[in-house]
MOPAC internal coordinates of N, CA, C and O (Angstrom, degrees):
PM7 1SCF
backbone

  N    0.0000 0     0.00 0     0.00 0    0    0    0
  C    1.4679 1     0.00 0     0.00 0    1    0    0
  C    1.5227 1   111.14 1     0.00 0    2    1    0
  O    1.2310 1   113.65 1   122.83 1    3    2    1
  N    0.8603 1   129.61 1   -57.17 1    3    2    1
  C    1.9058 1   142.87 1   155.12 1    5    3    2
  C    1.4028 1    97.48 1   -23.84 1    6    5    3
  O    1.2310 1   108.96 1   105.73 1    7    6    5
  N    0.9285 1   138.27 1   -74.27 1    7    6    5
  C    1.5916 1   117.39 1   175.37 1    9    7    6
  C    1.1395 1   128.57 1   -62.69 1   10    9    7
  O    1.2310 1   109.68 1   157.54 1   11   10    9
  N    1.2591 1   136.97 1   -22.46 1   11   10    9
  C    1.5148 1   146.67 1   179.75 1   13   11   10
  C    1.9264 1    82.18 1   -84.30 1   14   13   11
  O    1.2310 1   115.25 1   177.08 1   15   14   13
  N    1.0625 1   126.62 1    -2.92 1   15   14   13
  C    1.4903 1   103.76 1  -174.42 1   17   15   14
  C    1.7310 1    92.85 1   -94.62 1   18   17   15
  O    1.2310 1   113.11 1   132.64 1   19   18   17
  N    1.1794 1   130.63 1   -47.36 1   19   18   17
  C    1.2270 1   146.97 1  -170.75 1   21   19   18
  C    1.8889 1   114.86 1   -58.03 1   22   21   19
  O    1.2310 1   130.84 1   163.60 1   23   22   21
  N    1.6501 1    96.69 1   -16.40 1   23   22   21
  C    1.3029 1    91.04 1   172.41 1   25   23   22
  C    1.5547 1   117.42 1   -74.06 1   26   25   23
  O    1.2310 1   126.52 1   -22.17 1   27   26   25
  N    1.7412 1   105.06 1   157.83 1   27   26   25
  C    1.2508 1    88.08 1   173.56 1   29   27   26
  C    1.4410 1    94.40 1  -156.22 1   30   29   27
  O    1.2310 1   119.92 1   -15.74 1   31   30   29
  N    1.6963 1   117.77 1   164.26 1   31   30   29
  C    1.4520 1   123.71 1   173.01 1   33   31   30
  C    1.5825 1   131.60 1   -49.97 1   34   33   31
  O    1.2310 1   121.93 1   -62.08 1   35   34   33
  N    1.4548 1   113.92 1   117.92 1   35   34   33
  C    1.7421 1   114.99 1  -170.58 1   37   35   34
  C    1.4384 1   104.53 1   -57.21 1   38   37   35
  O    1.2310 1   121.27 1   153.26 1   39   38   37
  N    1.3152 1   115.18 1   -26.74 1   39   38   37
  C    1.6961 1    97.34 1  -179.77 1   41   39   38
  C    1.3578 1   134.43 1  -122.20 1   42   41   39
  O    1.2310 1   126.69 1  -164.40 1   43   42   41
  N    1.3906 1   104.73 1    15.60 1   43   42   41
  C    1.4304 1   112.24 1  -173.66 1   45   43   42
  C    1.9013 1    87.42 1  -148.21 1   46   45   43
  O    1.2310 1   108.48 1   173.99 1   47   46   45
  N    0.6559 1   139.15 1    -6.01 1   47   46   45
  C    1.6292 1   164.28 1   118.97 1   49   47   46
  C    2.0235 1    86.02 1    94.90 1   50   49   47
  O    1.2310 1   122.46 1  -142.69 1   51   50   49
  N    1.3794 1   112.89 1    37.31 1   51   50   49
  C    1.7577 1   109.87 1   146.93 1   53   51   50
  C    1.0796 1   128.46 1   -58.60 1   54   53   51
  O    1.2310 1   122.27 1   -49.37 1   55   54   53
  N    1.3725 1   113.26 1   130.63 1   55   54   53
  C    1.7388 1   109.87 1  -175.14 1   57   55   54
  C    1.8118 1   104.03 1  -100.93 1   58   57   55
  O    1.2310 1   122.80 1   -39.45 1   59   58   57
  N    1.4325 1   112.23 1   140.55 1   59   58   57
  C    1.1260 1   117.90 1   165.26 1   61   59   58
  C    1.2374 1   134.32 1   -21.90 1   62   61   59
  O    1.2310 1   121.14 1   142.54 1   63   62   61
  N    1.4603 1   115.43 1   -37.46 1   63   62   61
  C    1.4048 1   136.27 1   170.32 1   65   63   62
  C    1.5666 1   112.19 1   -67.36 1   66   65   63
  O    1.2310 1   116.20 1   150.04 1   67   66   65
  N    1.2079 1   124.83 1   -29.96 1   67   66   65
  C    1.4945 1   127.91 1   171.12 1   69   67   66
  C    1.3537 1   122.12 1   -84.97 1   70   69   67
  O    1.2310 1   120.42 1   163.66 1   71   70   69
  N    1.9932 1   116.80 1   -16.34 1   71   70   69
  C    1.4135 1   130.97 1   176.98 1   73   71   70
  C    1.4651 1    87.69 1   -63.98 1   74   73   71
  O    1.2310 1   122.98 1   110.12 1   75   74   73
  N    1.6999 1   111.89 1   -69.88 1   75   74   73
  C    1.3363 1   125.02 1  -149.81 1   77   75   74
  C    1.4528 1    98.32 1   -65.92 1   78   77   75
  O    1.2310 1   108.80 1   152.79 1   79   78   77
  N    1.0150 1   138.57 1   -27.21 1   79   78   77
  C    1.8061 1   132.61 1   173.37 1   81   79   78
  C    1.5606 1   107.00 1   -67.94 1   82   81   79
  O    1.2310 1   126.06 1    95.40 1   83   82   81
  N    1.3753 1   105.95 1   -84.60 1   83   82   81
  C    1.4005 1    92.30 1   156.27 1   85   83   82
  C    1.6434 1   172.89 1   -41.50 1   86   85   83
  O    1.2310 1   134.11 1   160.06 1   87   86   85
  N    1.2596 1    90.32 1   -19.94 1   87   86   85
  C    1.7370 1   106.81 1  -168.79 1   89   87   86
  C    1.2935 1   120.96 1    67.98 1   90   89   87
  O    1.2310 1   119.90 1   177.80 1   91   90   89
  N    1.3617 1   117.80 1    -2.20 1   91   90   89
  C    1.7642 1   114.44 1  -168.06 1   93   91   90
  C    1.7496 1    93.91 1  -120.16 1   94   93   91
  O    1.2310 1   123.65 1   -42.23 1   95   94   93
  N    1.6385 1   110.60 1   137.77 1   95   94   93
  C    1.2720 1   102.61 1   171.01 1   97   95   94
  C    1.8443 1   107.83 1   -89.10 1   98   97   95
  O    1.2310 1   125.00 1    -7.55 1   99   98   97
  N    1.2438 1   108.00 1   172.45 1   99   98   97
  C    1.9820 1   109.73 1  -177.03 1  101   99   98
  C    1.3876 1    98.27 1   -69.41 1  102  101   99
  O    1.2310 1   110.30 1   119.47 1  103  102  101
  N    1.6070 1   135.83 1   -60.53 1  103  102  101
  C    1.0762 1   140.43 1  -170.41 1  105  103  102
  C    1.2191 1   118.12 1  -132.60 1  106  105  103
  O    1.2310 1   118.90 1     4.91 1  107  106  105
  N    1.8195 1   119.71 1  -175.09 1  107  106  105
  C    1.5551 1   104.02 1   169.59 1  109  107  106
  C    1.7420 1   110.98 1   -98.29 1  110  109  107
  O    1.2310 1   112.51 1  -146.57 1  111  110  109
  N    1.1424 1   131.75 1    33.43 1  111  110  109
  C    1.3094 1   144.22 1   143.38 1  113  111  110
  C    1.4383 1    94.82 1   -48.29 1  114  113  111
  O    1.2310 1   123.67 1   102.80 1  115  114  113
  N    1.3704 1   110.58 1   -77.20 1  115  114  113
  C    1.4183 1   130.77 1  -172.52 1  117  115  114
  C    1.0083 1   119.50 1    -6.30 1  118  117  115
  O    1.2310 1   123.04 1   110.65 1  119  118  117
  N    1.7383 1   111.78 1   -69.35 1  119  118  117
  C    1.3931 1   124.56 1   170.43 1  121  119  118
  C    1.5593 1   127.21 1   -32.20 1  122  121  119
  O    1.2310 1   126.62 1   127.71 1  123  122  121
  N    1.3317 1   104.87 1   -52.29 1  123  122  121
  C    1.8664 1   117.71 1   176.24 1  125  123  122
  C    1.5579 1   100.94 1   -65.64 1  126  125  123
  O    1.2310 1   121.66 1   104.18 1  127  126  125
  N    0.9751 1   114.43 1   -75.82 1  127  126  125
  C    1.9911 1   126.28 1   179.04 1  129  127  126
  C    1.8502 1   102.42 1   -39.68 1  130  129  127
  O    1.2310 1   122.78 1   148.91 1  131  130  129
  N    0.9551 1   112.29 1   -31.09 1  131  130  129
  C    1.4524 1    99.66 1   177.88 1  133  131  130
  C    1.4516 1   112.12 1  -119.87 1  134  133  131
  O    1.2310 1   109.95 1   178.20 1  135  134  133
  N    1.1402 1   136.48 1    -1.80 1  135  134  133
  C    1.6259 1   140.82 1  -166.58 1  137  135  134
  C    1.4769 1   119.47 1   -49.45 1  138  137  135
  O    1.2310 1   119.16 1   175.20 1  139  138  137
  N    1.4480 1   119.21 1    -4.80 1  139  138  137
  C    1.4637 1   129.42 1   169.99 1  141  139  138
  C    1.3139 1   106.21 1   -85.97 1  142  141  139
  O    1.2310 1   124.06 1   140.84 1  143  142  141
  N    1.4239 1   109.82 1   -39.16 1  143  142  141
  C    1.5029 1   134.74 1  -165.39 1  145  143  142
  C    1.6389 1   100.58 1   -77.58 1  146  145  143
  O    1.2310 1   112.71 1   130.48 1  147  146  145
  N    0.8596 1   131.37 1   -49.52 1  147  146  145
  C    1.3122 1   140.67 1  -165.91 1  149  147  146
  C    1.6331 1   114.20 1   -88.76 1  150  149  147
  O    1.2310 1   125.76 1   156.76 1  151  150  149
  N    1.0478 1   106.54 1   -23.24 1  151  150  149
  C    1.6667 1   138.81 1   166.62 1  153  151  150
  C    1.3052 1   104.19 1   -53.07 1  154  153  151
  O    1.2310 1   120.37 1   105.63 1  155  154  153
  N    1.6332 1   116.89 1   -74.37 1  155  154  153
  C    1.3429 1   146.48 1  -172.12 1  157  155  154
  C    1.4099 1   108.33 1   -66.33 1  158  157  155
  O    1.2310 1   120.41 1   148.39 1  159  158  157
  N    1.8554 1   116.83 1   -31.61 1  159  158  157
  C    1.7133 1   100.61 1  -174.00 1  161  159  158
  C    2.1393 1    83.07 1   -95.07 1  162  161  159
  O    1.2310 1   125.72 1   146.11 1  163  162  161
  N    0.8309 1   106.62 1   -33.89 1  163  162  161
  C    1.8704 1    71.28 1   176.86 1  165  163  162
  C    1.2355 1   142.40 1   -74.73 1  166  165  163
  O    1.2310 1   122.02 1   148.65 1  167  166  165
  N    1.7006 1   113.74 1   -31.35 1  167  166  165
  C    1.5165 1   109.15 1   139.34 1  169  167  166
  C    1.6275 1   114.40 1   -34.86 1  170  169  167
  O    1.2310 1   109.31 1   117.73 1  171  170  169
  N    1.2140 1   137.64 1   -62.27 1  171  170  169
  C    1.3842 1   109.17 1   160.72 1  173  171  170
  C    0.9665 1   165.64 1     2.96 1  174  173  171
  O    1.2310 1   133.14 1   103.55 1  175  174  173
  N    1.7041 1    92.20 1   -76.45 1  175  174  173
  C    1.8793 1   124.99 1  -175.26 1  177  175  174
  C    1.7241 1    90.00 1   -81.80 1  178  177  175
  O    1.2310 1   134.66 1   102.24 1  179  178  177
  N    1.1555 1    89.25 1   -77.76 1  179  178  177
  C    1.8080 1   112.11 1  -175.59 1  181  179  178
  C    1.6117 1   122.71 1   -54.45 1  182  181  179
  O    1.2310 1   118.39 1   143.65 1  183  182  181
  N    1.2082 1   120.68 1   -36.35 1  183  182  181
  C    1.3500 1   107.35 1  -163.37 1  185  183  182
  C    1.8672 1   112.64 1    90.71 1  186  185  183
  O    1.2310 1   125.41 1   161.68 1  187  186  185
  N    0.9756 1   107.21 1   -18.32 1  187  186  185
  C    1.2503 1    97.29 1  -179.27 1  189  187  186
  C    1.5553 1   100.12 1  -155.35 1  190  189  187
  O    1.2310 1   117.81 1   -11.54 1  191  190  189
  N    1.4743 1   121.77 1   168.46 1  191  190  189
  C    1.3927 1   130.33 1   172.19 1  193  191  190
  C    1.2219 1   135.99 1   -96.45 1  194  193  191
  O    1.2310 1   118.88 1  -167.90 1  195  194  193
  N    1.2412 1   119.74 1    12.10 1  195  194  193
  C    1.5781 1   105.26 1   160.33 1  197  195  194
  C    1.1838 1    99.60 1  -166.22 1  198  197  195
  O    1.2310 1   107.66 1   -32.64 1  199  198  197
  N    1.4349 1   140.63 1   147.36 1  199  198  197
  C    1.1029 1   173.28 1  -173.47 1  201  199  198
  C    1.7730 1   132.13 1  -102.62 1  202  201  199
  O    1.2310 1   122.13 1   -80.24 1  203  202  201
  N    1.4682 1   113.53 1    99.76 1  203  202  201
  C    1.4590 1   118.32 1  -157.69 1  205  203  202
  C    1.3480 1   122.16 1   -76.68 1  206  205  203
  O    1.2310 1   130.98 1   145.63 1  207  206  205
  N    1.3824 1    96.41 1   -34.37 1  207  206  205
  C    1.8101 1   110.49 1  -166.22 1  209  207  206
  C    1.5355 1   103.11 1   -82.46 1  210  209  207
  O    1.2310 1   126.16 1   -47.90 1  211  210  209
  N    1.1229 1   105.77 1   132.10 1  211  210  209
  C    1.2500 1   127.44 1   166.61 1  213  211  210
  C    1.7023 1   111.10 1    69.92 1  214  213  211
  O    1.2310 1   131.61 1  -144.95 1  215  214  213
  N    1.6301 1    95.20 1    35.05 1  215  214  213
  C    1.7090 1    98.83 1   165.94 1  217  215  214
  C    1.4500 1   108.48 1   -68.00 1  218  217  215
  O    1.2310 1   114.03 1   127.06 1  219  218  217
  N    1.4199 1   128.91 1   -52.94 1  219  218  217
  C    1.5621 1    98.36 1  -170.15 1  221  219  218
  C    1.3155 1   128.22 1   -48.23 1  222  221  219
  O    1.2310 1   125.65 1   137.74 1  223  222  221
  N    1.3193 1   106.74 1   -42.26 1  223  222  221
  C    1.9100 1   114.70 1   176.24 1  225  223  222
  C    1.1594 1   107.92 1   -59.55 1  226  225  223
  O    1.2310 1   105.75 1   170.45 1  227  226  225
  N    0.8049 1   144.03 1    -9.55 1  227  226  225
  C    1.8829 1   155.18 1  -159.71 1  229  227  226
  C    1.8391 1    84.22 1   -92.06 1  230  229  227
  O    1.2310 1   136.51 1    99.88 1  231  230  229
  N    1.4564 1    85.63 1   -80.12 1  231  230  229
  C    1.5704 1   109.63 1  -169.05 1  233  231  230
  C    1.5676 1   103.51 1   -46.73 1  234  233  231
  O    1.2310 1   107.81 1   175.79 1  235  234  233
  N    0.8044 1   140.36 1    -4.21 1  235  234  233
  C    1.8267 1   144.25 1  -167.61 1  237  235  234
  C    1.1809 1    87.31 1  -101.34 1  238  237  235
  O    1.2310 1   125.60 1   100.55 1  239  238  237
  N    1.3833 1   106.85 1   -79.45 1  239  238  237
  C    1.6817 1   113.44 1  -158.21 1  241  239  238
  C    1.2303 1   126.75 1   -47.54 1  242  241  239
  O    1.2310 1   129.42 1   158.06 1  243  242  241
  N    1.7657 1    99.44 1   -21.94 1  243  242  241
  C    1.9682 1   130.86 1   171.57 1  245  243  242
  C    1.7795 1   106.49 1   -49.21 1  246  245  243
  O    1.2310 1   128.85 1   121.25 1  247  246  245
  N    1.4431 1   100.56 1   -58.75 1  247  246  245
  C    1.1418 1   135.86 1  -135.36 1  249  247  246
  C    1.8106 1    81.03 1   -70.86 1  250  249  247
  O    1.2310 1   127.00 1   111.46 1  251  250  249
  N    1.7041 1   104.13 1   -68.54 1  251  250  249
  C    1.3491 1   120.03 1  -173.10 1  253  251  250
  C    1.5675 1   104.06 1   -56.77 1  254  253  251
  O    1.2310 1   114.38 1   117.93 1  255  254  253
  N    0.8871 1   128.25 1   -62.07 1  255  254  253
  C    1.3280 1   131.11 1   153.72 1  257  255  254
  C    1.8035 1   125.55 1     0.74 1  258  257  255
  O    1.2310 1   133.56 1   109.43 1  259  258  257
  N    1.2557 1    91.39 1   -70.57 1  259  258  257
  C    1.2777 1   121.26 1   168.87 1  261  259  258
  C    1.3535 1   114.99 1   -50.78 1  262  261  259
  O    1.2310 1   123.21 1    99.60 1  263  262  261
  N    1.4465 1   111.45 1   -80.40 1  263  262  261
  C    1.4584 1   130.84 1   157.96 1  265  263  262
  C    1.6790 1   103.47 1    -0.13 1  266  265  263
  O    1.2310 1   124.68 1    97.50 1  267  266  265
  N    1.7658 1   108.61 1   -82.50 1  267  266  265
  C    1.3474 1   119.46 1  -159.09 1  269  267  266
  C    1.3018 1   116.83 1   -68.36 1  270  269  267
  O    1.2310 1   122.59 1   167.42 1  271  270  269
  N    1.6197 1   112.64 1   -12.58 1  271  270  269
  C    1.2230 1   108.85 1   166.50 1  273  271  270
  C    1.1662 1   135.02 1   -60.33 1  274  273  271
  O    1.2310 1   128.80 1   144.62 1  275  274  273
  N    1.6791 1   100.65 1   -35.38 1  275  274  273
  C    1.9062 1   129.49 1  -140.36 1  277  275  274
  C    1.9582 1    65.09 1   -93.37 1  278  277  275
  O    1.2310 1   110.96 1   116.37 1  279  278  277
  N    1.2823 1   134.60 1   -63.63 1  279  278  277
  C    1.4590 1   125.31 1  -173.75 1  281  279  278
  C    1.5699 1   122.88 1   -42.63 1  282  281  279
  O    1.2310 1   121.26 1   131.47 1  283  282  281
  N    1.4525 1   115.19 1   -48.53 1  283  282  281
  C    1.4330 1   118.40 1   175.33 1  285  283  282
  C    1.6285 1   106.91 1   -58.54 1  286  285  283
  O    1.2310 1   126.12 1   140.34 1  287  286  285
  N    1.4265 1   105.84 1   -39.66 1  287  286  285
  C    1.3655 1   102.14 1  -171.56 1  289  287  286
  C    1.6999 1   117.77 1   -65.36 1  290  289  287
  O    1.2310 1   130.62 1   137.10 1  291  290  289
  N    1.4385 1    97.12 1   -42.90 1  291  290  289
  C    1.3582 1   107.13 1  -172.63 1  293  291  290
  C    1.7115 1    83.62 1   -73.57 1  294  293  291
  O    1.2310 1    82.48 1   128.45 1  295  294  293
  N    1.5304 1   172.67 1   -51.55 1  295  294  293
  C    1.2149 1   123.22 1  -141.11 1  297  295  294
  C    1.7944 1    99.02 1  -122.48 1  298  297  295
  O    1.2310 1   129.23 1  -154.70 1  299  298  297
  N    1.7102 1    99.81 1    25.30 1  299  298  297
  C    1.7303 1    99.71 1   152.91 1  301  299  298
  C    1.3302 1   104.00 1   -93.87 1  302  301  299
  O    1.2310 1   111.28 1  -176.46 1  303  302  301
  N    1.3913 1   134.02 1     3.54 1  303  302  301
  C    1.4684 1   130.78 1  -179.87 1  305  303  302
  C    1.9116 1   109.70 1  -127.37 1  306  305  303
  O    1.2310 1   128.89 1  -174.55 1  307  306  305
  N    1.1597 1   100.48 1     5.45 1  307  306  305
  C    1.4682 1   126.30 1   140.11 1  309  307  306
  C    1.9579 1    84.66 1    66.50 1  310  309  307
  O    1.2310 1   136.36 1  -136.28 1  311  310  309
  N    1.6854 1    85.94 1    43.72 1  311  310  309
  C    2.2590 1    83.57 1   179.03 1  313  311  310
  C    2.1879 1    81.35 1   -94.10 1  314  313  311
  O    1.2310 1   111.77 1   -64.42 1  315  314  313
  N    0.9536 1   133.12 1   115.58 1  315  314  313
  C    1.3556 1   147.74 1   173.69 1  317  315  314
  C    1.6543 1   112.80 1   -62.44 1  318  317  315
  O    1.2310 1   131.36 1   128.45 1  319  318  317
  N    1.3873 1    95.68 1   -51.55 1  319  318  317
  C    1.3879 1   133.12 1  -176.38 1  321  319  318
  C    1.8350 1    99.76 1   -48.17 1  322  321  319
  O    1.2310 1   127.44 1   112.88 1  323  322  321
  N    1.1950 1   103.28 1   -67.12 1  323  322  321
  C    1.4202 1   141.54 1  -172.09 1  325  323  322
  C    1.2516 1    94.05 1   -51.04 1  326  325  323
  O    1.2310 1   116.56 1   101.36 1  327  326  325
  N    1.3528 1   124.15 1   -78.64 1  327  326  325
  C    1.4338 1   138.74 1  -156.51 1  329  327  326
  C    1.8755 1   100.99 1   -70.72 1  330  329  327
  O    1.2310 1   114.71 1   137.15 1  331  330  329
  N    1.2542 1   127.63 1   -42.85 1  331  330  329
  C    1.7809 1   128.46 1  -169.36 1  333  331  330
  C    1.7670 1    80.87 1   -65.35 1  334  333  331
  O    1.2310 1   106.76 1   125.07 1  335  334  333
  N    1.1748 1   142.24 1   -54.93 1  335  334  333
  C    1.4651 1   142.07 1  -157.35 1  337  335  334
  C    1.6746 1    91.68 1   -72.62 1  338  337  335
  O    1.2310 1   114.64 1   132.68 1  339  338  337
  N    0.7609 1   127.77 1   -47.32 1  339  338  337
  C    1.5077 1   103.93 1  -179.95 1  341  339  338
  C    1.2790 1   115.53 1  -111.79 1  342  341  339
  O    1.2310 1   114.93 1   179.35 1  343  342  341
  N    1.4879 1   127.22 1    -0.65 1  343  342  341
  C    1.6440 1   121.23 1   144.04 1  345  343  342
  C    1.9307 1    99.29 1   -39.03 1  346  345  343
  O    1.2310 1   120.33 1   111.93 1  347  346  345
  N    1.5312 1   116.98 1   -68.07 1  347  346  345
  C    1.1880 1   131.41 1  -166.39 1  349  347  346
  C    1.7176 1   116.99 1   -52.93 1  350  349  347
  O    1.2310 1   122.29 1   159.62 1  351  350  349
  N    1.5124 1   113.21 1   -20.38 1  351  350  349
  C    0.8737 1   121.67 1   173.08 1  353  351  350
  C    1.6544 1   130.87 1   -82.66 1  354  353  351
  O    1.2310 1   130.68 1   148.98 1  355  354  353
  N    1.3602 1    97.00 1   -31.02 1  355  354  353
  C    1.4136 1   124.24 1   166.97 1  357  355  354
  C    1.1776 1   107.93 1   -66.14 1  358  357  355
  O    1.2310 1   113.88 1   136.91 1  359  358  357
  N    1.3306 1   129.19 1   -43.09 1  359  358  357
  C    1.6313 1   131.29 1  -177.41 1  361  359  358
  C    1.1953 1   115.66 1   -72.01 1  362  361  359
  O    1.2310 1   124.89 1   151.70 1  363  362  361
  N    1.1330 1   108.22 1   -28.30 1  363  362  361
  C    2.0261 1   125.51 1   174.59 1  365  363  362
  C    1.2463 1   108.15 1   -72.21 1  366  365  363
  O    1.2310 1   109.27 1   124.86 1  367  366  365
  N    1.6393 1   137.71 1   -55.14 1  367  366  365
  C    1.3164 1   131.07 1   165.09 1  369  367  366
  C    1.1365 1   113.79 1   -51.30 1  370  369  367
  O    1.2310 1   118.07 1   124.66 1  371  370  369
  N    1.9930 1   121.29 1   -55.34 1  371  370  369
  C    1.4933 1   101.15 1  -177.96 1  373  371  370
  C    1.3589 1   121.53 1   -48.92 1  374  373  371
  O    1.2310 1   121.03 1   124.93 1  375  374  373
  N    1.2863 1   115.63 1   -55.07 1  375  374  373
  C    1.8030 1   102.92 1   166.50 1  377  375  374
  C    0.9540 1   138.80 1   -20.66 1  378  377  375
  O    1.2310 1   127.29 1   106.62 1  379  378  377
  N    1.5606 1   103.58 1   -73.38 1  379  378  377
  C    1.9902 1   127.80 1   167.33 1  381  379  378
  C    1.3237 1   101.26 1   -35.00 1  382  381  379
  O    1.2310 1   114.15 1   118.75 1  383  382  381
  N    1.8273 1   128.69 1   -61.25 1  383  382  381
  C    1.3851 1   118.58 1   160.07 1  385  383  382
  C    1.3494 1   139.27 1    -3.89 1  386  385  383
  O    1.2310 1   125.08 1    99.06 1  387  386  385
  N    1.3982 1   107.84 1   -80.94 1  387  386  385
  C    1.3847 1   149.86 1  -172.38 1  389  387  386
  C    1.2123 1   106.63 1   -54.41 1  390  389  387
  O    1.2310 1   121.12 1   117.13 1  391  390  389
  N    1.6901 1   115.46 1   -62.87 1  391  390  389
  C    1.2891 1   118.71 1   164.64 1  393  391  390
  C    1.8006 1   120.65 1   -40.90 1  394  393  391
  O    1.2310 1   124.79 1   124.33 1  395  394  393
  N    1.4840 1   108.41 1   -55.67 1  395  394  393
  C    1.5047 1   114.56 1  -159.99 1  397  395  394
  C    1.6474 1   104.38 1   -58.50 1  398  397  395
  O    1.2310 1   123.62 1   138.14 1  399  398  397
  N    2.0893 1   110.66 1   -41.86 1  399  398  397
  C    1.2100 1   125.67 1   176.11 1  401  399  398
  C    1.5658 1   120.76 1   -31.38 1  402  401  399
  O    1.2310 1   131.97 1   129.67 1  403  402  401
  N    1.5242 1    94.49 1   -50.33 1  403  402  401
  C    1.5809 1   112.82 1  -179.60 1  405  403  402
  C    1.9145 1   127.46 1   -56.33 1  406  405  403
  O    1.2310 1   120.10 1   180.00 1  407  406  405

C-alpha cells in the first residue's frame, strides 16, 4: 500500500494520497492514472462504482478544467502559439455554456 500511496498524476502530478484525503482528483488525467483507485474509494463511499446522473456536467467541468490547465501550462513554457489557441478555445465553450444555461 506505501507505494501505491507515492503514486501520483503525470500531468497535474496529484498523488493518490491527496485523492484519498480529499475526495477531489487534480485533473481529468487523474481519472485514467488512478481508475483502480477511484474504483476502490467509491465502492467504499457509495456502495457501488460509478455514478450516472449528471455525467455530462461532470464531463464539462473536466473538459474546462482541463482546458485551463493545458493554458497555464502552455504560457509557463512561454509556447504563445499554444496558449492564444486554447485561450480561444476556452472563450468558445464559455459561450456554448452560456447559451445552453439559457
Amino acid at each position: 500500500m506505501a507505494e501505491k500511496m507515492r503514486k501520483n498524476c503525470s500531468f497535474c502530478d496529484t498523488a493518490i494520497d491527496e485523492i484519498y484525503r480529499t475526495k477531489k482528483v487534480g485533473c481529468p488525467s487523474c481519472y485514467e492514472v488512478f481508475k483502480d483507485e477511484i474504483r476502490k474509494m467509491l465502492i467504499e463511499i457509495h456502495g457501488v462504482s460509478s455514478h450516472n446522473e449528471n455525467i455530462l456536467n461532470i464531463n464539462e467541468i473536466d473538459e474546462m478544467l482541463y482546458l485551463k490547465q493545458r493554458l497555464a501550462r502552455a504560457i509557463k513554457e512561454e509556447d504563445y502559439e499554444e496558449a492564444a489557441i486554447l485561450r480561444d478555445q476556452i472563450k468558445k465553450k464559455e459561450k456554448s455554456d452560456e447559451k445552453t444555461r439559457r
